[in-house]
Steps between C-alpha positions, in 0.01 A plus 500: 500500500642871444540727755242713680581813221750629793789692318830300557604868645267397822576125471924589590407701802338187651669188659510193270242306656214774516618545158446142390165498689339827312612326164217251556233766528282634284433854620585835391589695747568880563688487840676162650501570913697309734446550866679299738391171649199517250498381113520708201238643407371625135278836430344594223307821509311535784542066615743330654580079492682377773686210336571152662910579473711467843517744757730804369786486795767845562755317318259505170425901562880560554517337170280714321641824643862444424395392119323838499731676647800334312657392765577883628214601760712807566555599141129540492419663857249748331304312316515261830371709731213659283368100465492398152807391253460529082658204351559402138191447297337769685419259775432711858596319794328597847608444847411499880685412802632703791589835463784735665427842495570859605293829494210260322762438207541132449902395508492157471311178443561203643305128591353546178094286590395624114587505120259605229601472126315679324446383120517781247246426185517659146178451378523653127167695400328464831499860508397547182118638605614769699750618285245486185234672739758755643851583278430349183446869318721715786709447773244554803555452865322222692525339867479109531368362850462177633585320829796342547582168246208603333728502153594946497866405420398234231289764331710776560800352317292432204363855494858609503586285190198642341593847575836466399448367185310831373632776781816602642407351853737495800444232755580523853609116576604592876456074568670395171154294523332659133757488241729213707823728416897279528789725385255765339290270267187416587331141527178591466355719145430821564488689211762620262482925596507332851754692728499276805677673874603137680517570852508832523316685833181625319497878581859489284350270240221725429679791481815391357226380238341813474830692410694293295255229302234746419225247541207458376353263787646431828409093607517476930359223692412496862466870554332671840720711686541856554829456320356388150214737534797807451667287239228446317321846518858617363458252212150608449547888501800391259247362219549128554249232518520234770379124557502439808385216751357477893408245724156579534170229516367749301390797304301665794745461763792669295352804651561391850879502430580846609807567174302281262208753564702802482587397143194402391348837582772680347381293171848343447314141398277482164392170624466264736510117451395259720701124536382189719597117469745567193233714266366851430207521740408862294622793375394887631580798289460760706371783319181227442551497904414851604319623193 
């Protein structure tokens, strides 16, 4: 039988015996979990399977960190104290244990209890609705919500290849998680007048963007704080379009988030489009909205 779809990318980080027991099952997964002294267990969108495999013991999470971390935890202090590691593929690895910290700034984690591996999926012309519905005749501005693993990212990065195939589009990959970036060429398609800023803090992206790609579109997932909201006013008030995504259940309660809201009155988003269980629940424009 062929494996369970899981990228050989995710299949290294494990040890060779989990790895030999998810080859016999036919799932497709979007995050593998291991927790210790409990078995793996699969999600995929909003359910999880708690498989039959042995007990995941510390040796087995030590494992997975020191593949993700390449055998250097402190070459990689930042990225292990903010909880979450980018590996090859695009792959985003997420951990819990015990923390050390200082002036509520985490220094160290250690006893990792949890890893998540999350599964990146390109998912060509999923986004095709919204972007026929939205950008097909102009580059316009729209905000994606959905809770979380409800499938943003997925249609995010194929709105980006979209875009970039017919506007200069910059794309803020802070995770490395949309275009899946090693050495400065990107795994994942996103569009040949794609310019793609790997890692950089976002408030630099955006306006490092701003200055010296003259976009067209600016692509940002996750976005929320009062940080992005100056960012992307700047981008806005400098005549660029952005697609953007939120955790949000839904359309309604976007105006419950205090910067989201802010934005939204300030007319920043052309539309709004709704995402559940891996689909396009609907799509808002907003000048239909308050008409």
């Amino acid at each position: 039988m062929e494996n369970c779809m899981i990228p050989t990318a995710a299949m290294k980080l494990l040890p060779s015996d989990i790895t030999e027991f998810l080859e016999t099952i036919n799932v497709f997964p979007d995050e593998i979990r291991l927790r210790i002294g409990r078995p793996v267990t699969l999600t995929s969108g909003s359910k999880s399977v708690i498989t039959n495999s042995r007990p995941i013991t510390n040796c087995d999470l030590e494992t997975v960190v020191s593949r993700v971390f390449r055998n250097s935890l402190h070459s990689f202090s930042e990225q292990l104290c903010s909880g979450y590691m980018t590996c090859e593929g695009g792959l985003r690895v997420g951990f819990s244990g015990t923390a050390s910290s200082q002036g509520g700034k985490v220094e160290n984690i250690r006893n990792f209890s949890s890893v998540n591996i999350r599964i990146p999926r390109e998912i060509k012309g999923c986004a095709v609705p919204i972007f026929e519905n939205c950008l097909k005749t102009s580059p316009s501005s729209l905000l994606m919500c959905g809770a979380p693993s409800s499938g943003k990212t997925t249609f995010l990065r194929d709105l980006t290849r979209l875009c970039g195939s017919l506007y200069r589009t910059s794309l803020i990959d802070e995770r490395g998680e949309i275009a899946a970036s090693s050495l400065g060429v990107p795994y994942n398609d996103t569009g040949m007048l794609t310019d793609i800023f790997d890692s950089y803090p976002r408030k630099a992206a955006i306006e490092t963007a701003v200055r010296v790609m003259s976009p067209q579109i600016i692509v940002c997932d996750e976005i929320g704080s009062a940080d992005d909201l100056l960012s992307l006013e700047y981008a806005v008030n400098s005549g660029v379009k952005l697609i953007c995504t939120c955790h949000c259940t839904d359309i309604e309660s976007l105006y419950r988030k205090p910067n989201i809201s802010k934005l939204l009155k300030a007319g920043v988003f052309e539309h709004l489009v709704s995402i559940a269980e891996h689909r396009i629940v609907k799509i808002v424009p907003l000048a239909d909205r308050y008409d």
